[in-house]
mmCIF file of the N, C-alpha and C atoms, coordinates in Angstrom:
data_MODEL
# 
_entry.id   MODEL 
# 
loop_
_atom_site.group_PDB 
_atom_site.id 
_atom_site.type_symbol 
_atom_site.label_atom_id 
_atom_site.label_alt_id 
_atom_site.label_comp_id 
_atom_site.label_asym_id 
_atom_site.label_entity_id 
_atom_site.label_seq_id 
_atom_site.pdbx_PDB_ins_code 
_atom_site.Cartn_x 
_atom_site.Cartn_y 
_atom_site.Cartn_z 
_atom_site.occupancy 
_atom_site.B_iso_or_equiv 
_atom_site.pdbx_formal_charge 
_atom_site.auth_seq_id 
_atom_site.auth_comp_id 
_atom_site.auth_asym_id 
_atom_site.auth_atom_id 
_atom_site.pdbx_PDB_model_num 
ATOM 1   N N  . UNK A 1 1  ? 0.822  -1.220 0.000   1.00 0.00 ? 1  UNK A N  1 
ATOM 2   C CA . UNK A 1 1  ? 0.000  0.000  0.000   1.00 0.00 ? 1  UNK A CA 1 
ATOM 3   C C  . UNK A 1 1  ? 0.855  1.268  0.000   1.00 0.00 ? 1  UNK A C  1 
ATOM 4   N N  . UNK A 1 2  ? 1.930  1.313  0.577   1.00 0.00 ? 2  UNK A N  1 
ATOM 5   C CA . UNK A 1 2  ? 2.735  2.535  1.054   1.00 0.00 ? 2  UNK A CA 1 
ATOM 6   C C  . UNK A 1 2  ? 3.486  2.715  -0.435  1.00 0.00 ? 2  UNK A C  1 
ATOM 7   N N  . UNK A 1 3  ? 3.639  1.849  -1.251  1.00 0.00 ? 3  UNK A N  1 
ATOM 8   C CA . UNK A 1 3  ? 4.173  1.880  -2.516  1.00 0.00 ? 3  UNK A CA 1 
ATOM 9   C C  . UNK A 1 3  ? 3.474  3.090  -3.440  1.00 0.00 ? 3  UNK A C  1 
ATOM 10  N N  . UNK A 1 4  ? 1.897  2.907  -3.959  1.00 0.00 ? 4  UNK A N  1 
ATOM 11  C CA . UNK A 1 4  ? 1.808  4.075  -4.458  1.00 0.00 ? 4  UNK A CA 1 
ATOM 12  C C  . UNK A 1 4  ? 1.376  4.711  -4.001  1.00 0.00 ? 4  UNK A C  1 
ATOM 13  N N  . UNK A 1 5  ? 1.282  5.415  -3.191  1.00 0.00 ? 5  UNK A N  1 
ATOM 14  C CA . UNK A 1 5  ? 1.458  6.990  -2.528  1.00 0.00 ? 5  UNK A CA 1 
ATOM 15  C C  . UNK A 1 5  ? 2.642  7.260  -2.856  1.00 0.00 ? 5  UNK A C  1 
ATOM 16  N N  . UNK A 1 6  ? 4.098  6.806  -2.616  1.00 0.00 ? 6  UNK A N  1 
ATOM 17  C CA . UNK A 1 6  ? 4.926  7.426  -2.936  1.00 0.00 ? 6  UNK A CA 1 
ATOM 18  C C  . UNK A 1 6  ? 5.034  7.316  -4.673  1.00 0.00 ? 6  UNK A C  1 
ATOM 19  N N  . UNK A 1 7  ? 4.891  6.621  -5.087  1.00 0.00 ? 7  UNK A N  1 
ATOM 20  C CA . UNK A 1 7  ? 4.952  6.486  -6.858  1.00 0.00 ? 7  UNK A CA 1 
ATOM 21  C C  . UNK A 1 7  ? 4.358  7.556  -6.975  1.00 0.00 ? 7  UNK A C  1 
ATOM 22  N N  . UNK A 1 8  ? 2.808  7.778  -6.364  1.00 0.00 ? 8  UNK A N  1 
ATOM 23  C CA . UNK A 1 8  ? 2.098  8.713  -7.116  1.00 0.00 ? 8  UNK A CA 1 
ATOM 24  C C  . UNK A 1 8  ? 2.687  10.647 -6.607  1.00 0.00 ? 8  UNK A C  1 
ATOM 25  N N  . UNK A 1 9  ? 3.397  10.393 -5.628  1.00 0.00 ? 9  UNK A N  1 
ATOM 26  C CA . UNK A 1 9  ? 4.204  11.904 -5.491  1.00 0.00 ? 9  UNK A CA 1 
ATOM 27  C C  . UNK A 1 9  ? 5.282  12.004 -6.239  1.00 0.00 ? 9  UNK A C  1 
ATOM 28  N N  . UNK A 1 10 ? 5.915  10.982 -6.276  1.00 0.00 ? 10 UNK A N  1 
ATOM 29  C CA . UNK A 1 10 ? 6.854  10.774 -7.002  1.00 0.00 ? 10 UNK A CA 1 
ATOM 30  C C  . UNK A 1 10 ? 6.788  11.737 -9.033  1.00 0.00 ? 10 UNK A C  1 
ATOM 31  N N  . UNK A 1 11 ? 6.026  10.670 -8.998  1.00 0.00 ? 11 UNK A N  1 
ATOM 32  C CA . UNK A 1 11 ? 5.023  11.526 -10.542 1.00 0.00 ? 11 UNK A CA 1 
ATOM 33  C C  . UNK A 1 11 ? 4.651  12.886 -10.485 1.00 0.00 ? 11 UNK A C  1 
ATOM 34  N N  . UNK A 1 12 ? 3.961  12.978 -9.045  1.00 0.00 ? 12 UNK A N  1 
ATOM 35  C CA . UNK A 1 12 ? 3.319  14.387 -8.748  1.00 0.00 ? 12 UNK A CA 1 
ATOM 36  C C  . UNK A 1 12 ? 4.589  15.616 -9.248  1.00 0.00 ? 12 UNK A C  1 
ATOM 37  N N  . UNK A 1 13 ? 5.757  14.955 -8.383  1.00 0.00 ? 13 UNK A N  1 
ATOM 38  C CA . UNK A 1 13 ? 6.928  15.997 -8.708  1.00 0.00 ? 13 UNK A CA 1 
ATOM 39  C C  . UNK A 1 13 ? 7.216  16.133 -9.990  1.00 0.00 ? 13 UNK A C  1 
ATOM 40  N N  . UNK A 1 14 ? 7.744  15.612 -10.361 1.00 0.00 ? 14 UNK A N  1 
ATOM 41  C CA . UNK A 1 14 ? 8.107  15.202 -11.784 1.00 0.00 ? 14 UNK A CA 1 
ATOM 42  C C  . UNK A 1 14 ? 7.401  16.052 -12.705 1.00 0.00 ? 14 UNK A C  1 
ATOM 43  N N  . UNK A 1 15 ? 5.870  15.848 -12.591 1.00 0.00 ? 15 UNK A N  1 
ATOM 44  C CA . UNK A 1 15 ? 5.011  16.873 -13.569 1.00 0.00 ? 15 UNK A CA 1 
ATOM 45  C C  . UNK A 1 15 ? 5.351  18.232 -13.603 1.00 0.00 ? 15 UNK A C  1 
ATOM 46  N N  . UNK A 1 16 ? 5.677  18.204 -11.898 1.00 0.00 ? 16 UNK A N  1 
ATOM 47  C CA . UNK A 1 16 ? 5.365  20.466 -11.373 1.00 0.00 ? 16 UNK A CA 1 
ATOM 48  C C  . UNK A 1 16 ? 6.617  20.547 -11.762 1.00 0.00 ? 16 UNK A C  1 
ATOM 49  N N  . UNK A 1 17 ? 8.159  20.205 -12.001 1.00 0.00 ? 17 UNK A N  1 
ATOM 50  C CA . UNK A 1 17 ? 8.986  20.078 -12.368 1.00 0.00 ? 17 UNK A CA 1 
ATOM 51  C C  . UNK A 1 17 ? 9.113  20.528 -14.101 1.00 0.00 ? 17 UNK A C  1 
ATOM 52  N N  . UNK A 1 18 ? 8.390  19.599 -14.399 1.00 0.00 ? 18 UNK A N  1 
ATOM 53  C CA . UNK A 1 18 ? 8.599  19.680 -15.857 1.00 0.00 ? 18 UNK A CA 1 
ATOM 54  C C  . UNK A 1 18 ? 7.235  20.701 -16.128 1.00 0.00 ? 18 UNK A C  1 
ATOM 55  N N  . UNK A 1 19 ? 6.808  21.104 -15.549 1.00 0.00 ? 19 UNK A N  1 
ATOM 56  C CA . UNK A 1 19 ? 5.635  22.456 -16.032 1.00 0.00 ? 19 UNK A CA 1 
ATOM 57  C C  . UNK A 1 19 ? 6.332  23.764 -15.616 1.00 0.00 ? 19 UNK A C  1 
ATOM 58  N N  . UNK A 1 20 ? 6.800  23.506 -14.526 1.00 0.00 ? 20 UNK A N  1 
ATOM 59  C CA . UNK A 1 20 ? 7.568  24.636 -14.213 1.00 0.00 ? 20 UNK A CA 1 
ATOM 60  C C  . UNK A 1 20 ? 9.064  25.166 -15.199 1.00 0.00 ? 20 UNK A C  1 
ATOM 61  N N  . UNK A 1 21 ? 9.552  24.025 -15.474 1.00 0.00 ? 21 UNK A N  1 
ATOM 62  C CA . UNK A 1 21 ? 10.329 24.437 -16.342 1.00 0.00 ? 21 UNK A CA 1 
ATOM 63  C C  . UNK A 1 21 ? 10.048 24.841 -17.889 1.00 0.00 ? 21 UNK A C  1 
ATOM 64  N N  . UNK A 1 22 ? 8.643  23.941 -18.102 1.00 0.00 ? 22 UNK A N  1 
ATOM 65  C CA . UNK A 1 22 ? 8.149  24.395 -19.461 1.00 0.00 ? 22 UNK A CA 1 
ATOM 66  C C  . UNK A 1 22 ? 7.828  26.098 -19.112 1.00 0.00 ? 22 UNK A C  1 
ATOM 67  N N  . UNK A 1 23 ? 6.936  25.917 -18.616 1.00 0.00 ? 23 UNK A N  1 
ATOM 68  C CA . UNK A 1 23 ? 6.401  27.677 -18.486 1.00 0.00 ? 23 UNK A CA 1 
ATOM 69  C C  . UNK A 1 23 ? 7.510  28.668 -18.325 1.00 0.00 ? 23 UNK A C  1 
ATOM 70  N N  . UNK A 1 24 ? 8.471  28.501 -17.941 1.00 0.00 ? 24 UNK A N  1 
ATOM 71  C CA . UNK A 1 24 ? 9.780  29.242 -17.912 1.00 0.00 ? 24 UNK A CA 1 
ATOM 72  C C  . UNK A 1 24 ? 10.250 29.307 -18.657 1.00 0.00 ? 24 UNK A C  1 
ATOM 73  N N  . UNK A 1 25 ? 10.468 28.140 -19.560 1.00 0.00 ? 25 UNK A N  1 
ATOM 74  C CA . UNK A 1 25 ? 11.499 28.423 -20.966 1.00 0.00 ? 25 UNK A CA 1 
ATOM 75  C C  . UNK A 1 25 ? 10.557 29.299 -22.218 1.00 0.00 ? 25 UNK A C  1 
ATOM 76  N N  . UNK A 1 26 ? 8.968  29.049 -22.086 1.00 0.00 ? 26 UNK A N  1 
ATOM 77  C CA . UNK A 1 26 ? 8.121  29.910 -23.180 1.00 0.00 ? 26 UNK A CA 1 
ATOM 78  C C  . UNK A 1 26 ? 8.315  31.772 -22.387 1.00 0.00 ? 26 UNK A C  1 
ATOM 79  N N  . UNK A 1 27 ? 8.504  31.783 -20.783 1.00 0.00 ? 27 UNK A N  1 
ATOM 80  C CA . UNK A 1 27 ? 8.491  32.679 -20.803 1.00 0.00 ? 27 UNK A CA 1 
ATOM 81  C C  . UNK A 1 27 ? 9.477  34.032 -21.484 1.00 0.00 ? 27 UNK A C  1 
ATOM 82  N N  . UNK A 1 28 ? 10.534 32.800 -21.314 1.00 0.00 ? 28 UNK A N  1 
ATOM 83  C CA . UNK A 1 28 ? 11.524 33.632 -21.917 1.00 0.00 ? 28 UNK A CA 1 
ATOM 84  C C  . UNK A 1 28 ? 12.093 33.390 -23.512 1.00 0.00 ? 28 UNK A C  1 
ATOM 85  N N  . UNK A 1 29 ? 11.235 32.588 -23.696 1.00 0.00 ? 29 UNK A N  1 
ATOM 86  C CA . UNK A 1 29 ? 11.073 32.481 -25.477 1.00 0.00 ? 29 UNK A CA 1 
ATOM 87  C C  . UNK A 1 29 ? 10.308 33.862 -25.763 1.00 0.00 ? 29 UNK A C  1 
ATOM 88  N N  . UNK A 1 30 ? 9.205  33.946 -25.125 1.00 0.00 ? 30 UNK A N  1 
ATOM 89  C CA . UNK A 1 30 ? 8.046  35.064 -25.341 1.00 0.00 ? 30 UNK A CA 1 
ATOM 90  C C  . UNK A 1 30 ? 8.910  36.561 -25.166 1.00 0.00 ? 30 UNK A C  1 
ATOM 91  N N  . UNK A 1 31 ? 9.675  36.372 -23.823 1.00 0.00 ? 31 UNK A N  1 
ATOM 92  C CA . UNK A 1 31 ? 10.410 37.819 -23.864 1.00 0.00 ? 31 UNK A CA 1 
ATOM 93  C C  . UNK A 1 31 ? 11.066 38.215 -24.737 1.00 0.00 ? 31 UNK A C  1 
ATOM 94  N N  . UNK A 1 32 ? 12.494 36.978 -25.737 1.00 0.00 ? 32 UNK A N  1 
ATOM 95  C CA . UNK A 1 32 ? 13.417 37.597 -26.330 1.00 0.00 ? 32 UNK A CA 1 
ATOM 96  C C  . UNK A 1 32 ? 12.473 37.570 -27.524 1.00 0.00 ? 32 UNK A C  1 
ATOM 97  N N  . UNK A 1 33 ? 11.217 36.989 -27.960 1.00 0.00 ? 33 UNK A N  1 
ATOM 98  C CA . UNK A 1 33 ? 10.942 37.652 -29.487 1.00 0.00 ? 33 UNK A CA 1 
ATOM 99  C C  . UNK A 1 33 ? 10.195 38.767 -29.181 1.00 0.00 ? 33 UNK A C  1 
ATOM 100 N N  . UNK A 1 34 ? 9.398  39.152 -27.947 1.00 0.00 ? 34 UNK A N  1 
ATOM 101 C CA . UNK A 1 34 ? 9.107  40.777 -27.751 1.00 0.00 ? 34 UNK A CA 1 
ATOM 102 C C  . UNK A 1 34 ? 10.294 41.786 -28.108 1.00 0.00 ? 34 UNK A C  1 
ATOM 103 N N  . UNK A 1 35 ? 11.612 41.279 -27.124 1.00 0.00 ? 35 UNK A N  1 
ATOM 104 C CA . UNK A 1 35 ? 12.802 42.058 -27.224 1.00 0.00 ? 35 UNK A CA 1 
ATOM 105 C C  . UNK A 1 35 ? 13.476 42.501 -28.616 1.00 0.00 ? 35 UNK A C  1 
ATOM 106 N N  . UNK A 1 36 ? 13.144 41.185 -29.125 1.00 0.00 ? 36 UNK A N  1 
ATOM 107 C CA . UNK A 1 36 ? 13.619 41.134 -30.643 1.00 0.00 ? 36 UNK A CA 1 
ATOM 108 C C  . UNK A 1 36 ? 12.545 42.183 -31.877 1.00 0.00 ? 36 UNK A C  1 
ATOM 109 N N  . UNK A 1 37 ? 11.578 42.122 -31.719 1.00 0.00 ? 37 UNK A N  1 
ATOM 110 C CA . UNK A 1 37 ? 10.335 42.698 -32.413 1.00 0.00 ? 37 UNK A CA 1 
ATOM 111 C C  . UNK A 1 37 ? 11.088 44.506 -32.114 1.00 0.00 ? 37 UNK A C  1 
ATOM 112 N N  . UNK A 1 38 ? 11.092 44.605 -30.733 1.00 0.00 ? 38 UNK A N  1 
ATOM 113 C CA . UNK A 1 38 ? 11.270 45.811 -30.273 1.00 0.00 ? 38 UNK A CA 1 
ATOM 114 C C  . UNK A 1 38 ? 12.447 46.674 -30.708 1.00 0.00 ? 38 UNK A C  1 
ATOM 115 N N  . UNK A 1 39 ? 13.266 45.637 -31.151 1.00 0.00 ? 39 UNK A N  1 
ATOM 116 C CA . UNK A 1 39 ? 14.845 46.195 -31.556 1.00 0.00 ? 39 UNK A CA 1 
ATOM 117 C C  . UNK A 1 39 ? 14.633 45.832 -33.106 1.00 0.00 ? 39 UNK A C  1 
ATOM 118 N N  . UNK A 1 40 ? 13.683 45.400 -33.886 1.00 0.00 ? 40 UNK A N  1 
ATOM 119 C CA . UNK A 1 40 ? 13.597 45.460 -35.392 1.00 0.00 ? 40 UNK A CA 1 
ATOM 120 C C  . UNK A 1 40 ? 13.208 46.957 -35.323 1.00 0.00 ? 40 UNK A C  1 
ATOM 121 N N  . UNK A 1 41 ? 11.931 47.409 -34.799 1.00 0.00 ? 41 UNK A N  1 
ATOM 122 C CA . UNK A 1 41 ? 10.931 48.581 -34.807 1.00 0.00 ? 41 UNK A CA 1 
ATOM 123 C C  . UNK A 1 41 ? 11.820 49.325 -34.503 1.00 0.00 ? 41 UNK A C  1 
ATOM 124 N N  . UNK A 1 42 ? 13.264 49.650 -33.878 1.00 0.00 ? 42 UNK A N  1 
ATOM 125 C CA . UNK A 1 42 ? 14.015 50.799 -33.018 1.00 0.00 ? 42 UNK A CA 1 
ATOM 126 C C  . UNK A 1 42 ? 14.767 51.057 -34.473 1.00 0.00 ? 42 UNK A C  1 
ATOM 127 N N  . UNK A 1 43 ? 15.320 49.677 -35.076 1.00 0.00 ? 43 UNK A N  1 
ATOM 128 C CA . UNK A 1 43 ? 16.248 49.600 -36.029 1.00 0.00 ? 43 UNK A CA 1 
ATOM 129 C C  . UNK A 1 43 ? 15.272 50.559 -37.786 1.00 0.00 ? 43 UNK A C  1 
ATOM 130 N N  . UNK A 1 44 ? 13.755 50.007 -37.686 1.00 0.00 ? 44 UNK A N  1 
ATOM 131 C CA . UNK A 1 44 ? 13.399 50.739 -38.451 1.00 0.00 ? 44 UNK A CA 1 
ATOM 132 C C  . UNK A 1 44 ? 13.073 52.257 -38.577 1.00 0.00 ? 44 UNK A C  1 
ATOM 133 N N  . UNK A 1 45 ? 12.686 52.658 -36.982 1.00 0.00 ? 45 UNK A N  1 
ATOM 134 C CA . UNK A 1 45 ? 12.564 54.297 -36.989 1.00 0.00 ? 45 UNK A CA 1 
ATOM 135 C C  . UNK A 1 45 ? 13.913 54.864 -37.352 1.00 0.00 ? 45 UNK A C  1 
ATOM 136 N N  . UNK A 1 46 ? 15.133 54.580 -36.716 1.00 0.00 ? 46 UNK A N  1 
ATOM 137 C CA . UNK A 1 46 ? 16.529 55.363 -37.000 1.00 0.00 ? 46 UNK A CA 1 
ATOM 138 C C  . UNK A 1 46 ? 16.521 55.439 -38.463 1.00 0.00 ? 46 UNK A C  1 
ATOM 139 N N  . UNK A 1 47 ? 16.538 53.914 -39.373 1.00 0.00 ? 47 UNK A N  1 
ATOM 140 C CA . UNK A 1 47 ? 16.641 54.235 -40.632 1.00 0.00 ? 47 UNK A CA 1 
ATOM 141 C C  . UNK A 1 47 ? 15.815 55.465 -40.788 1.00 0.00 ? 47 UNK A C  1 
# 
């Protein structure tokens, strides 16, 4: 019995782990093509 309870935290981690790191890496996917967008638009007003 004591087996899955821990399997199933076990998993539990694992998920918030790998969501947490997903949502982090889009966040900062999302930032550098804002950043990037922002420095095309800077690059087109100077022209």
């Amino acid at each position: 019995m004591k087996v899955i309870p821990k399997f199933l935290l076990f998993s539990a981690e694992k998920t918030a782990s790998f969501l947490i790191q997903f949502t982090f890496f889009h966040i900062i996917k999302a930032k550098s093509v804002i950043f990037l967008f922002f420095f095309i638009n800077i690059a087109k007003t100077k022209k």
